[in-house]
Backbone and ligand atoms as CSV (ligand in chain L), in Angstrom:
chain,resi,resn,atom,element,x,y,z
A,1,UNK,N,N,64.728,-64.650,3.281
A,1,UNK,CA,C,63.483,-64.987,3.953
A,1,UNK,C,C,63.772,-65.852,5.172
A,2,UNK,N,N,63.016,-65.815,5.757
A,2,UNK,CA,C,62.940,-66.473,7.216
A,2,UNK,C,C,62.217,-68.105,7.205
A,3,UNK,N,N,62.538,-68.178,8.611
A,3,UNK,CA,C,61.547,-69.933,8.146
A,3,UNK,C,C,60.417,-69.935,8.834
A,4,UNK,N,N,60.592,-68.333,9.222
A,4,UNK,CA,C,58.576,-68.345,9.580
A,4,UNK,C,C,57.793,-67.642,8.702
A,5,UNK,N,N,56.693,-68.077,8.519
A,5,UNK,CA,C,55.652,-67.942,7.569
A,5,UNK,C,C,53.898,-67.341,8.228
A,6,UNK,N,N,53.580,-67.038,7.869
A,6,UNK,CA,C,52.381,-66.406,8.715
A,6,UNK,C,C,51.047,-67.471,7.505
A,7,UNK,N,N,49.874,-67.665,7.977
A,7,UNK,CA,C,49.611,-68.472,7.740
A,7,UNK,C,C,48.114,-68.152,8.192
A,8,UNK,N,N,47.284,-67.816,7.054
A,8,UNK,CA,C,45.826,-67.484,7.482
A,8,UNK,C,C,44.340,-68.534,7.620
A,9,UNK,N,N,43.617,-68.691,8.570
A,9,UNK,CA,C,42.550,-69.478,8.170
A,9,UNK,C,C,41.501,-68.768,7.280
A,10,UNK,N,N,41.360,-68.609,6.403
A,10,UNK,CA,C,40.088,-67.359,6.236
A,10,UNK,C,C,38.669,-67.427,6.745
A,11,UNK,N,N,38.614,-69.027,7.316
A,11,UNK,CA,C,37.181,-69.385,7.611
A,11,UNK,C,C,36.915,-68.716,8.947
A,12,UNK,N,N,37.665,-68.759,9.932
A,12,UNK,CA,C,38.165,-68.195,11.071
A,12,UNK,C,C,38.438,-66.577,11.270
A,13,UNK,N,N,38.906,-66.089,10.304
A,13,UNK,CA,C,38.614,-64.218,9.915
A,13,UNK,C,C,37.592,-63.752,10.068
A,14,UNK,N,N,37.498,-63.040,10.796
A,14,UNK,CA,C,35.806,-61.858,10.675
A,14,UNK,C,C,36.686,-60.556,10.290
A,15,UNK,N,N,37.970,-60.477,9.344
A,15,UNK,CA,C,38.074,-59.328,8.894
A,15,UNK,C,C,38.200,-57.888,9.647
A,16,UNK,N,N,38.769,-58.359,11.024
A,16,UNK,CA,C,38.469,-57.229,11.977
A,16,UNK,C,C,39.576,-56.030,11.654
A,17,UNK,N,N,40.490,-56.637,10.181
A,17,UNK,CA,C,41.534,-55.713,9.633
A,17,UNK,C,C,42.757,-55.064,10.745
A,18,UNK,N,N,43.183,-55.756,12.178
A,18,UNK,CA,C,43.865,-55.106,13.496
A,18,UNK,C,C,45.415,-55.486,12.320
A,19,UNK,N,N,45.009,-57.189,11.936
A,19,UNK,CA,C,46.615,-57.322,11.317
A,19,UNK,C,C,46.799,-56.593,10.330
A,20,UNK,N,N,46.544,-55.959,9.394
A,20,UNK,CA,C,46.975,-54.978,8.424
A,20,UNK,C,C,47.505,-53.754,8.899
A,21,UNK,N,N,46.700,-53.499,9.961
A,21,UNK,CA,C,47.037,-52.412,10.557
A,21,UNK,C,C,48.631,-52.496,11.684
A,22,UNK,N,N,48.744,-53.770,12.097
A,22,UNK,CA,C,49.979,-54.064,12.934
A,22,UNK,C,C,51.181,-54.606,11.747
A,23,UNK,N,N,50.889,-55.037,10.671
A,23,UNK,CA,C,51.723,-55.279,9.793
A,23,UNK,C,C,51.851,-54.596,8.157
A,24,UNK,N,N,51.559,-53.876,8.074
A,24,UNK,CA,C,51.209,-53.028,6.956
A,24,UNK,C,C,51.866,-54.122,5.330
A,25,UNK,N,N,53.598,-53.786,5.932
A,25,UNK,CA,C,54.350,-54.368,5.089
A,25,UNK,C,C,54.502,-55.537,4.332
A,26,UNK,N,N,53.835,-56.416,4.895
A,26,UNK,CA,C,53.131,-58.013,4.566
A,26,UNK,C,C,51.248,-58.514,4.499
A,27,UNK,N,N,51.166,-57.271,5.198
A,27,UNK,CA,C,49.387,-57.763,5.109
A,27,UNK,C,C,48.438,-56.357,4.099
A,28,UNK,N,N,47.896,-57.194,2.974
A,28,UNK,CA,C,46.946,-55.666,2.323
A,28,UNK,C,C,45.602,-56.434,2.710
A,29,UNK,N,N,44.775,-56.003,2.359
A,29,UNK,CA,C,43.267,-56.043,2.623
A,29,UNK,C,C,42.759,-56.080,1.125
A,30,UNK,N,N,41.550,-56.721,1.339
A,30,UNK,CA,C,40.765,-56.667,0.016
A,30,UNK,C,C,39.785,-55.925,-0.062
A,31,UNK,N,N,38.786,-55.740,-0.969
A,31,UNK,CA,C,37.365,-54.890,-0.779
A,31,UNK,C,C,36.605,-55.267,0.104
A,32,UNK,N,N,36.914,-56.248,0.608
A,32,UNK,CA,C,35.730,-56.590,1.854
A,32,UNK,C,C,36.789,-56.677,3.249
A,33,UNK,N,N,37.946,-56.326,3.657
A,33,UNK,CA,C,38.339,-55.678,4.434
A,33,UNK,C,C,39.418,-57.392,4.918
A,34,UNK,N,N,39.350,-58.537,3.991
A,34,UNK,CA,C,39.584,-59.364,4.333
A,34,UNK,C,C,41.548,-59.192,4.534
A,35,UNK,N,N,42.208,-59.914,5.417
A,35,UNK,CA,C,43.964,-59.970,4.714
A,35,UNK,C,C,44.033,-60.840,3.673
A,36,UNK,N,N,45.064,-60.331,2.674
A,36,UNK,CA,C,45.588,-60.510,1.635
A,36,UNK,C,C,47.253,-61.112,2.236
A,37,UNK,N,N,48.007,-61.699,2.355
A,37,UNK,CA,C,49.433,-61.942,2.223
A,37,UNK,C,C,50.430,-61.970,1.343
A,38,UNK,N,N,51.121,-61.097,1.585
A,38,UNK,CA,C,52.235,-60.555,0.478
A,38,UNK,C,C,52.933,-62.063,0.415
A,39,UNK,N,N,53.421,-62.743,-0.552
A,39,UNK,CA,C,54.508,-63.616,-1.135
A,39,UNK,C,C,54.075,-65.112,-0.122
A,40,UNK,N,N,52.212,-65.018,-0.056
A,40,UNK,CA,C,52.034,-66.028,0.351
A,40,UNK,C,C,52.409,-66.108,1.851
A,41,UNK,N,N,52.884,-65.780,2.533
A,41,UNK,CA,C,53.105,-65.415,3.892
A,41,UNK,C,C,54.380,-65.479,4.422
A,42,UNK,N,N,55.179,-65.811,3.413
A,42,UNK,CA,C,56.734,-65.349,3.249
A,42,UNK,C,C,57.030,-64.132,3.971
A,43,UNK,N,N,57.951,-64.593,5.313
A,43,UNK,CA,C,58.477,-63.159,6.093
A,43,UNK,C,C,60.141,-63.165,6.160
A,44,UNK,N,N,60.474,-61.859,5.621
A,44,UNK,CA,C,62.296,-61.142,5.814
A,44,UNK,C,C,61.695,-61.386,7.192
A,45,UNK,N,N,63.307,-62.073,7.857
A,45,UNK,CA,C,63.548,-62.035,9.241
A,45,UNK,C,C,63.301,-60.631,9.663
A,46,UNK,N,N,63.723,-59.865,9.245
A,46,UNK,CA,C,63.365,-58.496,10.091
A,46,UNK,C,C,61.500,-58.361,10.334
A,47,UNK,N,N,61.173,-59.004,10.000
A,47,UNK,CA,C,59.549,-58.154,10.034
A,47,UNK,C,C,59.070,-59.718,11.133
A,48,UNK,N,N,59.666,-60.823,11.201
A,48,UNK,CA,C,59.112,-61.853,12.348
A,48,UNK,C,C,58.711,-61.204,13.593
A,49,UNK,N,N,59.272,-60.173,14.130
A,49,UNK,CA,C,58.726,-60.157,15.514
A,49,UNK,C,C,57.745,-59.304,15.368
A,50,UNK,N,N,57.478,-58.169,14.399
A,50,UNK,CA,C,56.409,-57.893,14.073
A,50,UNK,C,C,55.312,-59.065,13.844
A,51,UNK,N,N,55.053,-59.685,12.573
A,51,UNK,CA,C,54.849,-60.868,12.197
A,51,UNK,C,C,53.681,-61.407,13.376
A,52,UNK,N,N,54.754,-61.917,14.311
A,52,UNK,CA,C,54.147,-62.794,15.644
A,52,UNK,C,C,53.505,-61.696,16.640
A,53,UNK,N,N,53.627,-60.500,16.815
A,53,UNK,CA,C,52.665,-59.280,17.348
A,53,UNK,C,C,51.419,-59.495,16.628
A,54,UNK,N,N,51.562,-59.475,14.835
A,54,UNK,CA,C,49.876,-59.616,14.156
A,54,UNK,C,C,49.570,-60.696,14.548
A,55,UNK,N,N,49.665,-62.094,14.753
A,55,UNK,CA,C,49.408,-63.205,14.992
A,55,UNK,C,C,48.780,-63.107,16.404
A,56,UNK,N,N,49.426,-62.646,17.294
A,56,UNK,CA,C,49.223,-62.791,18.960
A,56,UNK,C,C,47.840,-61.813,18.773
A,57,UNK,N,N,47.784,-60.484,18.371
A,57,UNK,CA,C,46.670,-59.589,18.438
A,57,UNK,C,C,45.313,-60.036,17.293
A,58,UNK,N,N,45.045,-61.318,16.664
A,58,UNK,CA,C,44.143,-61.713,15.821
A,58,UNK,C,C,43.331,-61.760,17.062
A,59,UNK,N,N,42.137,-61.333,16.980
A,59,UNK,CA,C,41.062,-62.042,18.095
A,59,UNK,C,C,40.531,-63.398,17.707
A,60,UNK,N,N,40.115,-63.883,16.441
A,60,UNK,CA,C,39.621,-64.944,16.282
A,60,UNK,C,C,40.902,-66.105,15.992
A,61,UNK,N,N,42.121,-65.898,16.141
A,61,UNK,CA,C,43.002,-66.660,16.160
A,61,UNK,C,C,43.328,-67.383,14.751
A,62,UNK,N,N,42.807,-66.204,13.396
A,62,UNK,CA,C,42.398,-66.995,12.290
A,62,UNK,C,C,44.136,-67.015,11.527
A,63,UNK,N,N,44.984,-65.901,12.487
A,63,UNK,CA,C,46.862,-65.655,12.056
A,63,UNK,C,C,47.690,-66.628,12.745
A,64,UNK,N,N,48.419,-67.133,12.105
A,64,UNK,CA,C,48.805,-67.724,12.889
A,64,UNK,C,C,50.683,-68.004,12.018
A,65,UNK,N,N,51.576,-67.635,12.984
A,65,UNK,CA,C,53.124,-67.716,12.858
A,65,UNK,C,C,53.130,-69.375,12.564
A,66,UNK,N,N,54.047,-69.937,11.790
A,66,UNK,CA,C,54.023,-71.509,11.540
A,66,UNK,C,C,55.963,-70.900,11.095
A,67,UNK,N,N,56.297,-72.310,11.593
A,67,UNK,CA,C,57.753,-72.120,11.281
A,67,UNK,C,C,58.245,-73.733,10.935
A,68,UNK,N,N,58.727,-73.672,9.464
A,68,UNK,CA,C,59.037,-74.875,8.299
A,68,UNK,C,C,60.067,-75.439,8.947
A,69,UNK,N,N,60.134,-76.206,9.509
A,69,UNK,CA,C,60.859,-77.541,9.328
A,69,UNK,C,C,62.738,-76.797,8.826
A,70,UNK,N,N,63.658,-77.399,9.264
A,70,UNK,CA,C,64.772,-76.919,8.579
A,70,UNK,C,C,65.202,-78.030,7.161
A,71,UNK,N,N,65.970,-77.532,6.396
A,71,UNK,CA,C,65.276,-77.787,4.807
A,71,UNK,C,C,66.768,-79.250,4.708
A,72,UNK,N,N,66.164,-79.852,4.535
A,72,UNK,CA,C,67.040,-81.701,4.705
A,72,UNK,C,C,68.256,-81.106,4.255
A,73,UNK,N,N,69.241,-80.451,3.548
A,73,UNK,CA,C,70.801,-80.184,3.459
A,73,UNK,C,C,71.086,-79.596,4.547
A,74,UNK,N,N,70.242,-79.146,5.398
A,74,UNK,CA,C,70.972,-78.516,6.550
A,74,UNK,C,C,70.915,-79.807,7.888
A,75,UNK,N,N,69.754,-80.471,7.637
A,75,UNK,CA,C,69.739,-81.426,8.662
A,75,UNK,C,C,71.320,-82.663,8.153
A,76,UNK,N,N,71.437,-82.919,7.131
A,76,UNK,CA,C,72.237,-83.888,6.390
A,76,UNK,C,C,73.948,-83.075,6.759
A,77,UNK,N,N,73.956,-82.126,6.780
A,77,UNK,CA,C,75.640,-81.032,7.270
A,77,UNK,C,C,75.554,-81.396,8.471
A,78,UNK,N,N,74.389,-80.864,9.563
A,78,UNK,CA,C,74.419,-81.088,11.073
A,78,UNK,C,C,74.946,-82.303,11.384
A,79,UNK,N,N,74.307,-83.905,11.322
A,79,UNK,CA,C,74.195,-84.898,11.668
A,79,UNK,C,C,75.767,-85.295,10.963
A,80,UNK,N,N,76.209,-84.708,9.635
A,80,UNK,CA,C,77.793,-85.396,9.405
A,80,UNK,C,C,78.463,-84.575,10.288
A,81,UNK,N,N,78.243,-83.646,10.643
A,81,UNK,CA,C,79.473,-82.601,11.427
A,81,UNK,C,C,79.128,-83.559,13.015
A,82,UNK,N,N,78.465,-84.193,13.175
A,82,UNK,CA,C,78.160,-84.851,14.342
A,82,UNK,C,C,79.029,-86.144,14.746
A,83,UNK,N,N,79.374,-86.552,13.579
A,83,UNK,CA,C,79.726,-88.234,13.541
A,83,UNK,C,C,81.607,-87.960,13.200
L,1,SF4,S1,S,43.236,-59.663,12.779
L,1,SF4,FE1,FE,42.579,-61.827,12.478
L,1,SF4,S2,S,40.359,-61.707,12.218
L,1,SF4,FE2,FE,41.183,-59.655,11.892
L,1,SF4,S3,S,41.524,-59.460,9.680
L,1,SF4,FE3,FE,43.458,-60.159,10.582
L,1,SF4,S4,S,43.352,-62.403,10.460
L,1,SF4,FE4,FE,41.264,-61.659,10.175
């Protein structure tokens, strides 16, 4: 998995269903046409630049790409390989 995450408002959705349709593989829909997110919005690096295409094409801006922080053992290796 990647350290970007896709990340929905639902209040902000009018369900216009474009991201399901630009991301099939990570986004299902519900009975009322709302997105659903596969593994919570967990994205394989391969599907990010897709990913950030559904995000950029939301009209109400309710998608949105968010990218975690790098995870403290990697910051704690960097900063000794530094010194
Ligand atoms: S494109 Fe945006 S407004 Fe439309 S269903 Fe997806 S998140 Fe909701």
């Amino acid at each position: 998995m990647s350290r970007d995450r896709l990340q929905l408002d639902p209040i902000a959705c009018d369900a216009h269903r474009l991201c399901a349709e630009l991301l099939p593989e990570r986004i299902g829909l519900d009975d009322w046409g709302y997105p659903l997110l596969a593994d919570g919005g967990e994205l394989p690096a391969e599907l990010v630049a897709h990913a950030r295409r559904a995000a950029a094409a939301c009209p109400t801006l309710a998608l949105r790409l968010r990218r975690r922080p790098a995870a403290r053992e990697d910051r704690r290796s960097t900063t000794a390989q530094q010194q």
